[in-house]
C-alpha positions in Angstrom: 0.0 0.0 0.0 1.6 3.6 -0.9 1.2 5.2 2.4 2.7 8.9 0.7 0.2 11.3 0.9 -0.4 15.5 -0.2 -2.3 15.4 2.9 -3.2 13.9 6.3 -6.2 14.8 8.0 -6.3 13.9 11.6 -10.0 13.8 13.1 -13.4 12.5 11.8 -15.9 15.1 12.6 -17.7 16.9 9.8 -14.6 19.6 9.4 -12.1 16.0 9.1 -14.3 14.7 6.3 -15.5 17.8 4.9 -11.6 18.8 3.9 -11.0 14.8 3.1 -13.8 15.2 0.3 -13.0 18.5 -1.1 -9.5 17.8 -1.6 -10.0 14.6 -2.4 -12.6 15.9 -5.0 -9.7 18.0 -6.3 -7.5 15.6 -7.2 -5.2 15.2 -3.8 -3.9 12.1 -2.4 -5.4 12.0 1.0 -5.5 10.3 4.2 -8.1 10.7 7.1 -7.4 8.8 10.8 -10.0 9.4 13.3 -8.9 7.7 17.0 -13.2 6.3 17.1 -16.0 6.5 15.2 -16.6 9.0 12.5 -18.7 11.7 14.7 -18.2 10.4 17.8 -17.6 13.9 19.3 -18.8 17.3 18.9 -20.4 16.5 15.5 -23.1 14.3 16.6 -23.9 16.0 19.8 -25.3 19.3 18.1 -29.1 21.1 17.9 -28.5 19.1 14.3 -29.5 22.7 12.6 -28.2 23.9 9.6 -29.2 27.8 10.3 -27.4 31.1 10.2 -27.4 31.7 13.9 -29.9 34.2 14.7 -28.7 34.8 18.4 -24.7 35.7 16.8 -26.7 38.8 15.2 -26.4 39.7 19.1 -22.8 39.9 19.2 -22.3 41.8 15.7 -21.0 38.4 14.0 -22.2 39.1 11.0 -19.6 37.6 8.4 -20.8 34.2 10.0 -24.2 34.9 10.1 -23.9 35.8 6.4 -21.9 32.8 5.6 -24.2 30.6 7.5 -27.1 31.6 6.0 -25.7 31.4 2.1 -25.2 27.9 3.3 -28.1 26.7 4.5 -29.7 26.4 0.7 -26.7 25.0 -0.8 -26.2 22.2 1.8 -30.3 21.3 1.2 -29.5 21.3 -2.2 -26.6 18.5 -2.3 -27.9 16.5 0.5 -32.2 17.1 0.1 -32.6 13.7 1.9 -30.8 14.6 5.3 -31.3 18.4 5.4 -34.5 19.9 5.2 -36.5 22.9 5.8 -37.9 24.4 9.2 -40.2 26.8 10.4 -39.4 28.3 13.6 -41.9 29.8 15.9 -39.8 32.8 18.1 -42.6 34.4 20.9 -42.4 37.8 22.1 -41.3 37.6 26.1 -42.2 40.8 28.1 -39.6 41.5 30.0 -36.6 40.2 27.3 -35.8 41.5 24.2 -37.9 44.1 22.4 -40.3 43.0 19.9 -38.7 45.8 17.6 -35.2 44.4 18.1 -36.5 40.5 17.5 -38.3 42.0 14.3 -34.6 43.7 13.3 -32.9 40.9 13.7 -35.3 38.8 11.5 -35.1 41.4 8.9 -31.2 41.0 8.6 -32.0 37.5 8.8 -34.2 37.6 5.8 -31.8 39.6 3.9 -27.9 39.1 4.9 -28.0 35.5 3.2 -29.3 35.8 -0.1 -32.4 33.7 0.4 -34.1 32.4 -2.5 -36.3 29.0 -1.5 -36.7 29.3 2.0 -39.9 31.2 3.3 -39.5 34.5 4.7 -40.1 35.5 8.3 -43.9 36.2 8.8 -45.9 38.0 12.5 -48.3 35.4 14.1 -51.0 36.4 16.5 -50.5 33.3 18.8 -54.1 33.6 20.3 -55.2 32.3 17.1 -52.3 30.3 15.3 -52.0 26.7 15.9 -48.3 27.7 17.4 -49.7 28.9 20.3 -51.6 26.0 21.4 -48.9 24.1 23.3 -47.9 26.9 25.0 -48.9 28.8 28.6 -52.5 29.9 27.5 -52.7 34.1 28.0 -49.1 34.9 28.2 -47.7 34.4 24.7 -49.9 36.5 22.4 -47.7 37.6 19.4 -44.7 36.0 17.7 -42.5 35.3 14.8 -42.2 32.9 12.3 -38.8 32.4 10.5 -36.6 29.3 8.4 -34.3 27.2 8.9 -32.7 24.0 8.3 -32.5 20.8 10.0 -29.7 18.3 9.6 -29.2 14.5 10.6 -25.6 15.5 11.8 -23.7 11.8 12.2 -24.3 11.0 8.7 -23.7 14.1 7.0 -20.5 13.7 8.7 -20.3 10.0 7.4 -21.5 10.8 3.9 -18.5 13.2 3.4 -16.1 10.4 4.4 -17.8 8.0 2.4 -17.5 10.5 -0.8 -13.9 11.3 0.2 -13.4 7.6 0.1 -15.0 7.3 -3.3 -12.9 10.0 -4.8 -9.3 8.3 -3.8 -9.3 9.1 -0.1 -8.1 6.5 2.7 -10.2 6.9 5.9 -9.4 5.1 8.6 -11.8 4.9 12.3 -10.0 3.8 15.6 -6.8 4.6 14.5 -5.0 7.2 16.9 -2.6 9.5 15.5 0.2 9.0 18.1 3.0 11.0 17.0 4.3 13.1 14.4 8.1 13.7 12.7 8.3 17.4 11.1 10.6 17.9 8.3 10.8 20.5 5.6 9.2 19.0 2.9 7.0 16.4 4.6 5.6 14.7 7.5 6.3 11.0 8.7 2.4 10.5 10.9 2.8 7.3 13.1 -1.0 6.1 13.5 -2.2 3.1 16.0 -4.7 1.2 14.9 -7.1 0.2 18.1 -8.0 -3.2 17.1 -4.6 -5.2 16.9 -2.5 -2.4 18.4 0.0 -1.7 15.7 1.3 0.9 14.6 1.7 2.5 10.8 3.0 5.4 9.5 2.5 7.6 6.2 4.1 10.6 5.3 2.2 14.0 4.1 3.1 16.7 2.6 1.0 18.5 5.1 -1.3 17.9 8.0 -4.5 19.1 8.8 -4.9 19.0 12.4 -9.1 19.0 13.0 -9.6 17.1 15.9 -12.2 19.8 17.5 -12.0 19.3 20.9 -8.9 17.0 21.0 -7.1 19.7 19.2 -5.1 21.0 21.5 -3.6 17.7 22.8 -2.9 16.9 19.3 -0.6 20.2 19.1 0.7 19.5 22.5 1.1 15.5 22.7 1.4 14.4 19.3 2.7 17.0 16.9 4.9 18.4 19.8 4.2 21.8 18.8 5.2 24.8 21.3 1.8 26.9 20.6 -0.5 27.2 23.2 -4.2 26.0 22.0 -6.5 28.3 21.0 -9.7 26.1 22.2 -12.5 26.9 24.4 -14.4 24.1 25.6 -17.9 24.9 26.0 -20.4 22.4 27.2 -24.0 21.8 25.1 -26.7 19.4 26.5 -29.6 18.3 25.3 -32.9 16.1 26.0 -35.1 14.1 24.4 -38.7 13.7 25.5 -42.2 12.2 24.4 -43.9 14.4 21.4 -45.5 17.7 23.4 -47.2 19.3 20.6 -48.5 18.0 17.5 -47.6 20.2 14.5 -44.2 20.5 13.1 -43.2 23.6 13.4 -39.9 24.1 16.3 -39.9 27.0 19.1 -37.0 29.3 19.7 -37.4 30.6 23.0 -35.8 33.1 25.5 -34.1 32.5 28.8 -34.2 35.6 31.5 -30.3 34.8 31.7 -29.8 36.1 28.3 -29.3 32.3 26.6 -31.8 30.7 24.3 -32.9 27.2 23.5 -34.5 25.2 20.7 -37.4 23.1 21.0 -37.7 20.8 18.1 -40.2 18.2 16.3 -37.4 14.6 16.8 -37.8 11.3 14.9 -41.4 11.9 14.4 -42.5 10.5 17.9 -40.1 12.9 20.3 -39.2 16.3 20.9 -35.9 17.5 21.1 -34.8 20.2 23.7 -31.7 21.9 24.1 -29.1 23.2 24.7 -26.6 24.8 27.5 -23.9 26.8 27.2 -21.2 25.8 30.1 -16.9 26.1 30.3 -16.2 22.4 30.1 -12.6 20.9 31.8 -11.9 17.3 31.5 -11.4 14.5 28.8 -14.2 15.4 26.2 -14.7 11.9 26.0 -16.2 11.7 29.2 -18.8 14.8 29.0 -22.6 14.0 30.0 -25.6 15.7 30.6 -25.7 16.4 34.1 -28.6 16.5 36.3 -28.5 19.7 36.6 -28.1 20.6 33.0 -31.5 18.8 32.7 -33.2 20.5 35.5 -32.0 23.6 33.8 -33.6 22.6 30.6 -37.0 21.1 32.1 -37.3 24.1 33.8 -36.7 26.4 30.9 -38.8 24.4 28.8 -41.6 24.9 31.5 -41.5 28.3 31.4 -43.5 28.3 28.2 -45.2 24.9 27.6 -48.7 24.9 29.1 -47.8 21.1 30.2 -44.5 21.0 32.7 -41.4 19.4 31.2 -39.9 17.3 34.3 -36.4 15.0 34.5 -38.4 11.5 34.4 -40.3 12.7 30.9 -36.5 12.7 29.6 -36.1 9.9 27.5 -32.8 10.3 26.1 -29.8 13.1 27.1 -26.6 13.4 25.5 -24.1 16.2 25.8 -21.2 17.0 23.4 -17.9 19.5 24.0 -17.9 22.1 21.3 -13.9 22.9 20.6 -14.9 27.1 20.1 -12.0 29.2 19.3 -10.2 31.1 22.5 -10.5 34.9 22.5 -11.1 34.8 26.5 -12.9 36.8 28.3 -17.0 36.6 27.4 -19.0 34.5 29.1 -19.4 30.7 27.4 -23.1 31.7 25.5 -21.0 34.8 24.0 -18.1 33.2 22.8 -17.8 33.1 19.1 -19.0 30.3 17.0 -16.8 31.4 14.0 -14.2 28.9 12.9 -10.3 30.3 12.7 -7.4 28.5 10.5 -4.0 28.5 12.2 -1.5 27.7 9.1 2.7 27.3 10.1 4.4 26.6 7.3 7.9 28.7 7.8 10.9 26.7 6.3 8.7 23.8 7.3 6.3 21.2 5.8 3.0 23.4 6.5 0.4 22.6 9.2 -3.4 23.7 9.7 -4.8 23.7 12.6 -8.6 24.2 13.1 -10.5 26.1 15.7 -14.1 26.7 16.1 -16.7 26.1 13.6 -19.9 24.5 13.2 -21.8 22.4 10.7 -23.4 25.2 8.7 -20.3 26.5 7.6 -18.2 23.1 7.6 -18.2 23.1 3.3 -16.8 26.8 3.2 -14.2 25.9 6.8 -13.6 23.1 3.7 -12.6 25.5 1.0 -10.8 28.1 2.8 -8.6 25.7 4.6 -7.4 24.2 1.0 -7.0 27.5 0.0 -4.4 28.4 2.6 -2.8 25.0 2.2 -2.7 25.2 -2.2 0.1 27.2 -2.7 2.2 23.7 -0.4 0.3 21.1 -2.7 0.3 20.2 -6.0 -1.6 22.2 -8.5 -5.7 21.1 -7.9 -7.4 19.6 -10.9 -10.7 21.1 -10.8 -11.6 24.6 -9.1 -13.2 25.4 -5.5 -16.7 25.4 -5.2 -17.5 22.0 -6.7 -19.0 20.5 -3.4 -21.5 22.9 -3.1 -22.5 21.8 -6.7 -22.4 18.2 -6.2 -24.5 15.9 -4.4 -23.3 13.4 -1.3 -24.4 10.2 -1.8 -27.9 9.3 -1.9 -28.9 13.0 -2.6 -29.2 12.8 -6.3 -32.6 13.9 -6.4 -34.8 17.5 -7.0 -34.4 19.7 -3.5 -37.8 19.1 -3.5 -38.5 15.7 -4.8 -38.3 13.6 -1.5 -42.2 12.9 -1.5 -41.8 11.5 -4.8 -38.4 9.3 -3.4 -40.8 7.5 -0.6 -43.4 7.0 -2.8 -41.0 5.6 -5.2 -39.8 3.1 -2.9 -42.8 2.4 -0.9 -44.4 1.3 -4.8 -41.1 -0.7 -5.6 -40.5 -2.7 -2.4 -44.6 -2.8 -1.5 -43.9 -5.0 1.7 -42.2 -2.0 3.7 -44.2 -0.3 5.7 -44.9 3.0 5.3 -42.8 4.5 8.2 -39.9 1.9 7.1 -39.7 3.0 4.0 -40.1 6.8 4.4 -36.8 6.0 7.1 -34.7 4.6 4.8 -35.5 7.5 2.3 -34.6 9.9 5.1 -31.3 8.6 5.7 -30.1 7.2 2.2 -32.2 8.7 -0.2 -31.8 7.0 -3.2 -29.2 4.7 -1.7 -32.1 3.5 0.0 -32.3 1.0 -3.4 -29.2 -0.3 -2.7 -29.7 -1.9 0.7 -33.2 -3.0 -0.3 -31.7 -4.1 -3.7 -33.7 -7.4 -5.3 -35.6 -8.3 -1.9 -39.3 -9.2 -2.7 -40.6 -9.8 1.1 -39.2 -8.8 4.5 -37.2 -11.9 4.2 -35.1 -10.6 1.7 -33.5 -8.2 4.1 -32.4 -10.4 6.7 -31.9 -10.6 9.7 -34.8 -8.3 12.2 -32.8 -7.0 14.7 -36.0 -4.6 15.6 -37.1 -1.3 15.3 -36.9 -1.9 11.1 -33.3 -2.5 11.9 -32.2 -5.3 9.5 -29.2 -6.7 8.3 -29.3 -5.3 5.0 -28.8 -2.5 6.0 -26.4 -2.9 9.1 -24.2 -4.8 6.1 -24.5 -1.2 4.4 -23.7 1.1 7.4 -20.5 -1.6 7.9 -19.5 -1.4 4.4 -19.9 1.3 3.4 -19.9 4.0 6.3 -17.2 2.4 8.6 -20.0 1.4 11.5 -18.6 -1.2 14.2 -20.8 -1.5 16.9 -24.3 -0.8 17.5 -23.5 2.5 19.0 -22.2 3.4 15.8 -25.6 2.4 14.2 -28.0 2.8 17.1 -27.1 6.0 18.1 -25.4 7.7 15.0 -26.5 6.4 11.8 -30.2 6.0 12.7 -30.8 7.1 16.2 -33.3 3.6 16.2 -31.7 3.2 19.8 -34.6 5.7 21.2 -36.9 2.5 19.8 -34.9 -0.3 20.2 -34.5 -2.3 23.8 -31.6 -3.3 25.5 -31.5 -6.4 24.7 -32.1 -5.7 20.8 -28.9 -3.6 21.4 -26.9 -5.9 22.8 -28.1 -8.6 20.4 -26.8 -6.4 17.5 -23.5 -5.6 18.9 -23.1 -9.5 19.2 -23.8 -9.8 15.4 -21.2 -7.1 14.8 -18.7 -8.7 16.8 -18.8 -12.0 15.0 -19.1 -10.8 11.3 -17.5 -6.8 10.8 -14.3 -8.7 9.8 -16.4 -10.7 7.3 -18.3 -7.8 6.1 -15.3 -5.4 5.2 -12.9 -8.2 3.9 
């Protein structure tokens, strides 16, 4: 195997396999090690929103905002089966902000981004629209109405790797990058691979260090770099509860401490809540929703649902680290969520670190950091600007032909069920025909391993998107562990453990 490479990319979360696919997509040898599972950390713990970040209009960010915003039509438009469109409901709170200063900010909102599909913001008398019904009756009487975008984060995360890969890209999961030898034209990258313990190294032109929250140890322990790390770790939490309201619109409401939170239509039976915003110390590996990040939210939640949110409703909490970049100083709901490129490349082979970011702007983090790196790596074969252009896999469909995809499939393979096969379409979109390929009866699929789970499709998910154990699938790839038992759980990480070798042979 040649293990030279233009680049080496270490860290799996979407800015990893964002830069693995446009580089890749531009003709570049490149190599991707993540130390777990693709999206293990910050990138699967999000609101999963693809929005422009109304509340940064607050702290006068508005080359994000504006950047985030351009996005959000673009990313629907390459990937129409995992991002979608929103409405969100935002009701005017006496007391908070002005309703003139709410109606402002939706204004730039409306405008900054160059919005062309996405409905405009719109004034709802709340005694009288359906949005008001869930909500503490005679205290909410006027609101507004804006867009959005909602993202299934994991797998955006693992359809970038897995159209990195397809493109010439080596991505490797559980493999550590351990240490690092610097010269001046290249890099020698010693990786550990989890499994059998042993070690490998390539050498790189360049490195790309994007390990979000790990980012700083990887500067530190395993590039041996003098810098001090520029990362801010801030704490997010979230919780998951029974549906509350019936229509599908989300709620962005207002905190009297100044933060705000999301409430949000999840996996068409639940209700997603979230999130916090606390300075996080500690191996981000270990971060969890504490109780009293869930009191916090239950009680926030409260505030404005007619019906109490309360700590046993919570069906499912999960908190992530988000690796923000370090200016010091503001308090953690201020700090910035723009993304900043590091690049040292004096007399030396170059290295780009990455701080900050989010999803929204993880395709443009994508483009700017191979901009910095081109004039280091060999001349590019096609121009920037082709993954906005381009679809990830399974999205190779009209941005707004999904209907049309689930009835498709629901005709085709007549023995799914209607919520099984509008699933499948939701997370694979037309690779959905793959996994279900020539099956004529639920047979034909396998293995049940519950929930709709099958083995089809868990062969997919190990083939294709570099799952290993049911946490990978359960919890990242489908989120089928909020409806699946322990038991079916454990039964599928058996499975796994007795055929991944098999299945990626």
């Amino acid at each position: 195997m040649d293990t030279s490479y233009d680049l080496a990319i270490i860290g799996g979360g979407v800015n990893g396999c964002g830069i693995a696919r446009d580089a890749a997509g531009r003709g570049l040898k490149v190599f991707l090690c993540e130390q777990n599972d693709l999206a293990s950390g910050t990138s699967s713990a999000a609101t999963k929103l693809i929005h422009g970040g109304l509340r940064y209009l607050e702290h006068y960010e508005f080359r994000l905002v504006r950047e985030a915003l351009m996005e959000r039509e673009v990313l629907w438009g390459i990937a129409p089966h995992i991002i979608w469109p929103l409405r969100f409901v935002l009701p005017y709170h006496k007391g908070l902000r002005p309703a003139w200063m709410l109606r402002l900010g939706l204004f730039l909102y409306d405008h900054l981004g160059g919005r062309k599909r996405l409905p405009a913001t719109r004034t709802l008398d709340l005694a009288r629209d359906r949005a008001g019904g869930p909500l503490k009756p005679g205290e909410f009487s006027k609101g507004f109405e804006y867009s959005d975008c909602w993202v299934e984060d994991a797998r955006l995360v693992a359809l970038n790797a897995r159209d990195a890969a397809e493109r010439g890209a080596r991505v490797v999961t559980r493999a550590k990058a351990v240490s690092a030898e610097r010269g001046a034209k290249g890099w020698s990258l010693t990786v550990q691979h989890r499994a059998t313990g042993s070690l490998e190294t390539v050498r790189a032109t360049a490195v790309v260090n994007a390990a979000g929250p790990w980012a700083g140890d990887v500067l530190s322990a395993t590039l041996r770099m003098n810098q001090a790390a520029k990362v801010r770790l801030v704490q997010g939490s979230h919780i998951v509860v029974k549906k509350i309201y019936e229509h599908d619109r989300c709620y962005i409401f207002q905190n009297a401490d100044g933060r705000i939170f999301f409430a949000i239509p999840y996996e068409q039976d639940f209700t997603l809540i979230g999130t916090t915003d606390r300075d996080y110390e500690g191996n981000p590996a270990d971060v969890k929703a504490s109780p009293d990040e869930v009191a916090y939210i239950c009680t926030s939640a409260s505030g404005y649902f007619s019906k109490p949110v309360v700590p046993a409703d919570v069906v499912w909490a999960y908190s992530g680290v988000r690796p923000l970049y370090d200016k010091g100083g503001s308090a953690a709901q201020a700090a910035t969520r723009d993304y900043v490129l590091s690049l040292e490349a004096d007399n030396q082979a170059p290295l780009l670190s990455i701080f900050g970011g989010k999803l929204t702007t993880y395709r443009r983090l994508a483009e700017h950091a191979l901009d910095m790196l081109q004039p280091h790596l060999p001349a590019a074969r096609r121009p920037a600007g082709w993954t906005g252009r381009e679809p990830l896999p399974g999205g190779d469909f009209a941005i707004d032909g999904f209907d049309a995809l689930v009835g498709e499939i629901a005709a085709e393979w007549p023995f799914l069920s209607g919520r099984h096969a509008f699933r499948l379409a939701r997370l694979y979109g037309t690779d959905a025909r793959k996994i279900l390929g020539n099956a004529t009866g639920a047979a034909g699929l396998g293995r049940d391993f519950g929930a709709t789970l099958t083995e089809a499709e868990v062969t997919h998910l190990v083939r294709h998107e570099w799952a290993r154990t049911a946490d990978d699938i359960v919890w990242r790839r489908t989120k089928l562990g909020l409806r699946m038992t322990p038991a079916q759980i454990a039964e599928l990480d058996d499975y796994l453990e007795g055929c991944v070798d098999r299945l990626v042979a």
